[in-house]
Every structure is written in structure tokens, then in C-alpha cells.
C-alpha positions, 0 to 999 in steps of 0.5 A: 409765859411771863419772860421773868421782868417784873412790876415793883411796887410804888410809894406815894410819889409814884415811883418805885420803892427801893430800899437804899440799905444792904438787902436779902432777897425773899420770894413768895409763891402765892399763885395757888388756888387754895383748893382746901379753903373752899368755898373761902377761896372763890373769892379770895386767893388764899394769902389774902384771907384775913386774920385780924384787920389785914390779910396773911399775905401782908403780915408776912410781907411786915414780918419778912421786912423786919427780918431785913428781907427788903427785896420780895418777889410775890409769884402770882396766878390766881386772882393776882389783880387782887393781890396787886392791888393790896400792894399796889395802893399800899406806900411800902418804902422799906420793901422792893415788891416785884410780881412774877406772874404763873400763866399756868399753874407751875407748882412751887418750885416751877416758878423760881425759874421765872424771877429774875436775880435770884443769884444769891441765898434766898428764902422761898415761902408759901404764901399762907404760912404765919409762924413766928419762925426768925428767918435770920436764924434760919438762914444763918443756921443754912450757911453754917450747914453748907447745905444747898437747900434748907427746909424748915420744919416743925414737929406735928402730931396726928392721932389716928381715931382707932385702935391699931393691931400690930401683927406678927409676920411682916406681910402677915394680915390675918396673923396672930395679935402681937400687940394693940394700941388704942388711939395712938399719936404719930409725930413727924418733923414736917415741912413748914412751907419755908425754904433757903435755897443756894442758885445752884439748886434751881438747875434742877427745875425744868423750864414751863412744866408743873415742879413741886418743892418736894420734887426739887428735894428728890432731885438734889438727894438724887444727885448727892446735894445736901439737904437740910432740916432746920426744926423751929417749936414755936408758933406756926399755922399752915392757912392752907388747911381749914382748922389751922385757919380758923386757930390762927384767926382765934389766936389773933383775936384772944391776943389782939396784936401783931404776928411778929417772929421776934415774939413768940406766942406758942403759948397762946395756943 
């Protein structure tokens, strides 16, 4: 298992790239196979797919640093020589781009124990997530909640395809008719995929085993830490899934420019 030292990226002369302002920290969890974009994916991991002329991955990279997030651990696993060397070969001088690599498949939440210096507030992302979400914004609004973890979510509708009865009874299956909606829609605030995280969260997380976000969730509730939601109702794409992909490409070519969080293109869609 990889002990947590990592590999920063280089500019042009070779040497590494360190940014000599003030910086905020960003990790990137891009180690996952991608399952749902098959067969996309057996070729590409998933933050290297393209939308437009460059990859998610490297709009997220742009987007982060113009937020001042100058110091980005990228968490890898699957076809992490291809991400490698995307950055790699690429002169990147605002950013310290640093890889841990996951010699197993660890979750999302499993591989923050891997990177090294995560000793103050951080942002922790998916690797497939384009959104015009400020990070700045979040991450203000996180230490004004004094929370120990803050999640960012967005409202999303789901329509069920058939008409749904409403029985009477609680337990009741067969009962008679109480009401009958045709088609309905179900909103739910969801997770985006971007967190803000205090150290003191990554206690929970067990050394070498398979931990999810949502676990680390469960546990900080369970112990009484706050947890809290920041609701964003701009642009946001979850690449993972296959429509939202296929959006995020046609929304970027109708507009022909760049992704950034200080625009917001919710109308585009």
C-alpha cells in the first residue's frame, strides 16, 4: 500500500511546481473504474473522459485553482499512468499537483488517510463532477456553520413512470384506494459529490479497507459531530452517470466556452 509520499507535478524546467502565494488544499478521489460509463471506461478512467477539447479532470483541475485551491492531491487507481501523464506533460505553475496511489479499490472516503498534510480544512471532490459551484463559497459558508463536515447538494427531480396508488392502513397492500397519482416527481436534496472536511473527521476512517463518504457521514452523526448541507441551484453534472455525460458534452458545445464557477450557465440546460 502506497505509505502516502507523493509525486508533485513539473514545470518546464523540470522541477517541481510550487505556488509561492497563501494556498488552500483540494483532493481529488479519481482512482474509480467507472462502471456506469462502460464500455467509455475500458478505455479511459472515467476523469479523463472529454467534453469539449480537454478532459474533466483537467477543467476541474483549471476550475479549482482559480478558486485559490493551489496545493491538489489527485487520489488514483485505475489507468492512473494515463492521468499521470495528462499532468505530467502539462507546465502547470499555479498548482502543486501531488498523486496518491490506491493499490486496491478503497472507497471515497478510504484514501484521505493515504495523503499526507491534510492538517487543515480541505475540499474533497469526485473526480467526475463539472459544476459552476464557487468552492470559495462553500467553504466560507462551512466554517461559519462550524460544522465537521460539510456536503454540497443540489435539488434533483425523479420521475416515476407509473401511476402510484396511495393505500389505506399503513402495512396495508391490497386495501382500499385512498388516493392515485399518475406520473409523479420526487425532489430530494442529493449529494454532489464535493465535501469540506475538518482533520478531525478522518479519525473515523479505518486504515486499508474499502470506506465510503457516506459511511464517514454515518459515522460522524453516530458520534454527534455536525454535518452540514450547503444547497447550490446552479450548474452541476454527475459524469458518472451516462445522460449527464452526454448533457455536459452537448451543453459545452452549444456554448463553446470554458466551464468556470465565477459563470454560471444554468440556463443553458
Amino acid at each position: 500500500m502506497n505509505n502516502g509520499r507523493t509525486n508533485g507535478s513539473r514545470n518546464g524546467n523540470g522541477r517541481p511546481s510550487h505556488p509561492s502565494r497563501n494556498t488552500h488544499k483540494a483532493v481529488i478521489l479519481a482512482g474509480g473504474r467507472g462502471t456506469r460509463l462502460a464500455p467509455y471506461t475500458s478505455i479511459l478512467p472515467k476523469p479523463l473522459m472529454p467534453v469539449g477539447d480537454r478532459a474533466i479532470l483537467e477543467i476541474v483541475v483549471d476550475q479549482l485553482v482559480r478558486h485559490e485551491f493551489h496545493d491538489i492531491a489527485l487520489s488514483v487507481g485505475y489507468l492512473s499512468h494515463l492521468i499521470r501523464a495528462v499532468f505530467d506533460h502539462r507546465a502547470h505553475t499555479e498548482a502543486l499537483i501531488t498523486y496518491v496511489q490506491e493499490e486496491k479499490a478503497l472507497g471515497t472516503a478510504g484514501p484521505l488517510r493515504l495523503i499526507q498534510g491534510l492538517d487543515e480544512t480541505f475540499l474533497a471532490m469526485n473526480g467526475d463532477v463539472l459544476t459552476t459551484l464557487d468552492y470559495r463559497a462553500l467553504v466560507r459558508h462551512h466554517h461559519e456553520s462550524g460544522n465537521l463536515l460539510t456536503i454540497a447538494t443540489h435539488e434533483r427531480r425523479v420521475k416515476i413512470d407509473y401511476g402510484v396508488l396511495y393505500l389505506d392502513g399503513v402495512a396495508s397492500r391490497s386495501g382500499r384506494v385512498q388516493a392515485y397519482e399518475e406520473k409523479p416527481e420526487i425532489t430530494s436534496l442529493v449529494s454532489m459529490g464535493v465535501y469540506v472536511v475538518e482533520p478531525e473527521a478522518l479519525v473515523h476512517i479505518p486504515d486499508d479497507t474499502y470506506f465510503d463518504i457516506p459511511d464517514l457521514v454515518q459515522c460522524l452523526l453516530a458520534a454527534g459531530s455536525p454535518v452540514g448541507a450547503f444547497t447550490y441551484d446552479g450548474l452541476w453534472f454527475d459524469i458518472g452517470r451516462k445522460d449527464d455525460y452526454e448533457l455536459a458534452v452537448a451543453t459545452w458545445e452549444r456554448d463553446g466556452s470554458e466551464m468556470s464557477p465565477v459563470r454560471d450557465h444554468e440556463a443553458l440546460v
